[in-house]
FIDRENMAR-34245 format. One record per residue (C-alpha): x, y, z; residue number from 1. Coordinates in nm, 4 decimals, padded with zeros to 6 digits. Example, Ala and Ser with C-alpha at 12.3 -4.5 7.8 and 13.67 -1.06 7.14 Angstrom:
// FIDRENMAR-34245
+----------+----------+----------+-----+
!       xx !       yy !       zz ! pos !
+----------+----------+----------+-----+
!  01.2300 ! -00.4500 !  00.7800 !   1 !
!  01.3670 ! -00.1060 !  00.7140 !   2 !
+----------+----------+----------+-----+
//
This chain:
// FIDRENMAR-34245
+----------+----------+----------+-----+
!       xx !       yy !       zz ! pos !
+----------+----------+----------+-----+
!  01.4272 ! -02.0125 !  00.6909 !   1 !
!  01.7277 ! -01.7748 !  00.8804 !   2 !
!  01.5516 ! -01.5044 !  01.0611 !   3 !
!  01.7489 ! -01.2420 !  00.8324 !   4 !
!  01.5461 ! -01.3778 !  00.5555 !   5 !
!  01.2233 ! -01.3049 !  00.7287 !   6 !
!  01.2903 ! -00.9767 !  00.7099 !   7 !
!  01.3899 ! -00.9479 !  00.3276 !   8 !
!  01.2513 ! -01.2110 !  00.1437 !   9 !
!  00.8867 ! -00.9745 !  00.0629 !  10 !
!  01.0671 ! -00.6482 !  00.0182 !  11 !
!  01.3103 ! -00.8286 ! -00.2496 !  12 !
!  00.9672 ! -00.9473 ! -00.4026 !  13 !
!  00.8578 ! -00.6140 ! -00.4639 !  14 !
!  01.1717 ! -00.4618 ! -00.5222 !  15 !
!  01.2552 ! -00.2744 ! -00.2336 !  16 !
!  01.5100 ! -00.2933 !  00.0835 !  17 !
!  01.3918 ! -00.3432 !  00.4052 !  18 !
!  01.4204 !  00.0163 !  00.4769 !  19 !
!  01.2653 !  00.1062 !  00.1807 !  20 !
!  00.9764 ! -00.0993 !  00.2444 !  21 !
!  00.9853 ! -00.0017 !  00.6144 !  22 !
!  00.9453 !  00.3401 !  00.4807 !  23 !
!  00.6936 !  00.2708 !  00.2306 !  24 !
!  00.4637 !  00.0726 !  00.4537 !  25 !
!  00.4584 !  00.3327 !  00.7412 !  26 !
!  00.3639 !  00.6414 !  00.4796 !  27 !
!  00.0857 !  00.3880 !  00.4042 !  28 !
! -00.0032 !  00.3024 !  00.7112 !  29 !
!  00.0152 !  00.6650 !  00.8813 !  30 !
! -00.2214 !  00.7617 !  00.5446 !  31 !
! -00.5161 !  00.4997 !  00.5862 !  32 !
! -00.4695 !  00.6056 !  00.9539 !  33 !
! -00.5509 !  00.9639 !  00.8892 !  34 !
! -00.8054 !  00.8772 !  00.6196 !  35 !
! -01.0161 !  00.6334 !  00.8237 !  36 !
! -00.9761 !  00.9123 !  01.1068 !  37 !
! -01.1086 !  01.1535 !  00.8277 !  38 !
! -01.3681 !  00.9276 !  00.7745 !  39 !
! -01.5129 !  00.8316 !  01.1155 !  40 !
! -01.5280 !  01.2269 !  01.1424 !  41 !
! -01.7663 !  01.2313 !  00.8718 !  42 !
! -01.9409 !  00.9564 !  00.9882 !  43 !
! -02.0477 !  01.1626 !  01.2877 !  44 !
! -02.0458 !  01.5397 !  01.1371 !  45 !
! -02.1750 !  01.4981 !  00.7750 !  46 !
! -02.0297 !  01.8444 !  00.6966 !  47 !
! -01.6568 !  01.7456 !  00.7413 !  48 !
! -01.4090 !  01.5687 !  00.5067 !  49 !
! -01.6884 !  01.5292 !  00.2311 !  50 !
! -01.4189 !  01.4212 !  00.0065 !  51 !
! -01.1157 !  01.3049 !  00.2421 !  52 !
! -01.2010 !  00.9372 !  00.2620 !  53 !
! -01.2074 !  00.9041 ! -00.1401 !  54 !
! -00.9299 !  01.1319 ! -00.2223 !  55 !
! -00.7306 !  00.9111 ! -00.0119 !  56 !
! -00.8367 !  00.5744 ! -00.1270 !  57 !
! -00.7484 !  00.7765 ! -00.4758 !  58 !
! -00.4219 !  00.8729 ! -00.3425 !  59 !
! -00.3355 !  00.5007 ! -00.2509 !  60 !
! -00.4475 !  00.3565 ! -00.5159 !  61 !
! -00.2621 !  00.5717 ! -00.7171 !  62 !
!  00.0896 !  00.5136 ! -00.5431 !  63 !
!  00.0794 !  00.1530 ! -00.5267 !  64 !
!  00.0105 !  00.1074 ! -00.9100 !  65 !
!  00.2877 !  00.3574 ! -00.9825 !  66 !
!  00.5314 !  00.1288 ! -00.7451 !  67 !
!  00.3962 ! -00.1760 ! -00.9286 !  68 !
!  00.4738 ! -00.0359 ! -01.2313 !  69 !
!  00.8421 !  00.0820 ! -01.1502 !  70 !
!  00.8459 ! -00.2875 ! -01.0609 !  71 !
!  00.7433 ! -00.3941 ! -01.4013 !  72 !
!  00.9740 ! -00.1692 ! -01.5618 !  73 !
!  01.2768 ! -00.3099 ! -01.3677 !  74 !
!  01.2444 ! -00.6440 ! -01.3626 !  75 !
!  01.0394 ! -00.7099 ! -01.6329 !  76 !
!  00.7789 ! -00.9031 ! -01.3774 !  77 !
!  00.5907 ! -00.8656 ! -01.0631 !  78 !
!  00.5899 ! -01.0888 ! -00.8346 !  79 !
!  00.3501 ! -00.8831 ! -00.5878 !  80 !
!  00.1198 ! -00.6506 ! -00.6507 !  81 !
! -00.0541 ! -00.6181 ! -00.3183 !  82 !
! -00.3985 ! -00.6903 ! -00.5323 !  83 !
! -00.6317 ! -01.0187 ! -00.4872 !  84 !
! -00.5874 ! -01.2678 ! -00.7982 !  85 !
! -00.8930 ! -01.3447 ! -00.9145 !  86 !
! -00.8526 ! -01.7259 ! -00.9441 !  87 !
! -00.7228 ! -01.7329 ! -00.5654 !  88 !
! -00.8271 ! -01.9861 ! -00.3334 !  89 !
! -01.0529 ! -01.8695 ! -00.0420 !  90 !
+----------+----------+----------+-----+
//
């Protein structure tokens, strides 16, 4: 495999550029980031972020089933979802 396809072969999967994927990735990253900081807060002062920590799982949740469904929509098929399969090998 040419190291150029390293790089592009999962965003084409989930139809995206590198960029856009690079993009995507980081706003998801930098948002589980500030949620599990949200959350670690909480852990120690009970009175903070009471509904941080859910509202982003929420938030997540919700943007990665809208992408997947974009996917759908253009290509008729997803080939990654990001999701376990249930009948996957452990």
């Amino acid at each position: 495999m040419n190291l150029r396809r390293l790089f592009t072969e999962h965003p084409e999967s989930v139809g995206e550029t590198y960029l856009q994927h690079l993009c995507a990735a980081s706003w998801f990253a930098a948002r589980m980031f500030t949620g599990a900081i949200a959350c670690f807060l909480h852990a120690l002062l009970p009175f903070t972020f009471r509904r941080t920590g859910s509202e982003c799982i929420s938030e997540l949740y919700e943007r990665m089933v809208a992408n997947r469904n974009r996917s759908v929509t253009r290509t008729g098929s997803v080939t990654h979802t990001g999701a376990p399969r249930a009948n996957a090998a452990r």
